[in-house]
ZANU-127790 format. One record per residue (C-alpha): residue number from 1; residue in one letter; x, y, z. Coordinates in nm, 2 decimals, padded with zeros to 4 digits. Layout:
BEGIN
REC   seq   type     east    north       up
REC   NUM      a        X        Y        Z
...
***
This chain:
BEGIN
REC   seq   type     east    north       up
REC     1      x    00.57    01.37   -01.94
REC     2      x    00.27    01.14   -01.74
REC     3      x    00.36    00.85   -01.59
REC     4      x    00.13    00.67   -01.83
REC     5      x    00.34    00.80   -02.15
REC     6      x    00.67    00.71   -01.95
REC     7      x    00.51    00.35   -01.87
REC     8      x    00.42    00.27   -02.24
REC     9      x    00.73    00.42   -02.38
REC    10      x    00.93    00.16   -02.13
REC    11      x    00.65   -00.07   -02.31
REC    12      x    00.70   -00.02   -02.62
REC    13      x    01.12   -00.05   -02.60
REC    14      x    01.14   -00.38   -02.40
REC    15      x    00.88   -00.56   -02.72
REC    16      x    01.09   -00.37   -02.99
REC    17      x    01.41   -00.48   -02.84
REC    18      x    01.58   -00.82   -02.98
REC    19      x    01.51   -01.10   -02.75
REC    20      x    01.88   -01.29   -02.55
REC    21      x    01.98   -01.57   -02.68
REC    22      x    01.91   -01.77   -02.34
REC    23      x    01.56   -01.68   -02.40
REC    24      x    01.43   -01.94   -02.58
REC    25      x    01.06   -01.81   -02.48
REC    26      x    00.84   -01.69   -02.79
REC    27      x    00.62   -01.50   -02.48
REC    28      x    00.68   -01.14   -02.57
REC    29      x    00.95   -00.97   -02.34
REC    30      x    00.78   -00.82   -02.04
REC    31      x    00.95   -00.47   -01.90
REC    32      x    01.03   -00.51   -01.53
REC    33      x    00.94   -00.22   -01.33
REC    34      x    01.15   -00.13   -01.05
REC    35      x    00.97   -00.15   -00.71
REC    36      x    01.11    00.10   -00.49
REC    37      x    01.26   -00.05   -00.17
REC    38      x    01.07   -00.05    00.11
REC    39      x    01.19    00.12    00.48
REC    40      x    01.30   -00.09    00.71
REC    41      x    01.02   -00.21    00.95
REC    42      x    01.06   -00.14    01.32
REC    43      x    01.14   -00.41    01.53
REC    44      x    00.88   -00.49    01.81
REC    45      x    01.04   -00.63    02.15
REC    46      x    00.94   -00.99    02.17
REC    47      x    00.78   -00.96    02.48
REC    48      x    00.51   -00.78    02.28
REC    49      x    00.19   -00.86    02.07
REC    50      x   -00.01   -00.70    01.85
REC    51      x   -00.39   -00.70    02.03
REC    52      x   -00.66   -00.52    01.79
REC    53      x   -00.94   -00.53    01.65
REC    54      x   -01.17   -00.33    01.47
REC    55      x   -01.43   -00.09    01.66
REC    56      x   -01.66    00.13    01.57
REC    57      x   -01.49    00.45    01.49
REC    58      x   -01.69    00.65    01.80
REC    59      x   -01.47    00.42    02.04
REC    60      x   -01.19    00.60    01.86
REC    61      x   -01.31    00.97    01.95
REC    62      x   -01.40    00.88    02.29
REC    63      x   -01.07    00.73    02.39
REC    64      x   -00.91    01.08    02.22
REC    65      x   -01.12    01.30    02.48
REC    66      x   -00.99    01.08    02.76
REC    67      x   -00.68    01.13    02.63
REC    68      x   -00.70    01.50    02.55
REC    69      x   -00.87    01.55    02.93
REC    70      x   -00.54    01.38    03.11
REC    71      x   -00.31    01.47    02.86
REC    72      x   -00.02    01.38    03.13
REC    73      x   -00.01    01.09    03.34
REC    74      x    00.10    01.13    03.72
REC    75      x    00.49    01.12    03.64
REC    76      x    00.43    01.39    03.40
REC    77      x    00.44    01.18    03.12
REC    78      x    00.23    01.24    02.81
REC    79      x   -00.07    00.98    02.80
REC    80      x   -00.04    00.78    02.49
REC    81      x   -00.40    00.58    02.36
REC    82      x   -00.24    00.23    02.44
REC    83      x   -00.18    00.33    02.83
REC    84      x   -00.55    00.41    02.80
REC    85      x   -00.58    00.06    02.68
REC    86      x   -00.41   -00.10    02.89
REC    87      x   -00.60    00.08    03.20
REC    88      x   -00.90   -00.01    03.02
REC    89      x   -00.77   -00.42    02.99
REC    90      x   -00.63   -00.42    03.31
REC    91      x   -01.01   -00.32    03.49
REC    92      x   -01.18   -00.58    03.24
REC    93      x   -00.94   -00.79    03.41
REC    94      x   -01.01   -00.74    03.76
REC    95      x   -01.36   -00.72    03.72
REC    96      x   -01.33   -01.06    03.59
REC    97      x   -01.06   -01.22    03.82
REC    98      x   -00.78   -01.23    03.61
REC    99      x   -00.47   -01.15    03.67
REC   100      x   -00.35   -00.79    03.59
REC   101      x   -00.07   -00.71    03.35
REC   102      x    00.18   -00.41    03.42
REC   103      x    00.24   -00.18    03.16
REC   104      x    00.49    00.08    03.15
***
């Protein structure tokens, strides 16, 4: 059965059935989906913020072949794009006399 059959038959038997008594509404009665519940959303530390934006999509490929050319950091850690960012931030910085910002 497609959704869209399922969908009007739920339709079709929420107008068809009698309306409650504490409905006092002549509206017709309205079938109430159920919305599935949403996963829980990760918690970000509060010492953290969200810094974006939107770029043109070739500052995306470039900052993959950086990534793909280190692939691990000097602790032998694998090099994620926001250390990248943050290495990038943290010379914009300095070139502009601003204090640096340690990431870990």
């Amino acid at each position: 059965m497609s959704k869209e059959k399922s969908l009007q038959q739920v339709l079709n038997t929420a107008l068809k059935s009698p309306p409650s008594e504490t409905t006092e509404s002549t509206e017709p009665r309205r079938a109430v989906a159920e919305r599935p519940t949403a996963a829980p959303k990760r918690r970000v530390p509060s010492s953290k913020e969200h810094v974006g934006g939107h770029m043109n999509a070739d500052f995306n490929t470039s900052l993959r072949m950086i990534q793909l050319k280190k692939r691990r950091d000097e602790h032998g850690n694998r090099v994620h794009i926001v250390d990248l960012l943050a290495e990038a931030l943290n010379d914009l910085f300095r070139k502009h006399d601003v204090p640096t910002v340690f990431h870990e």
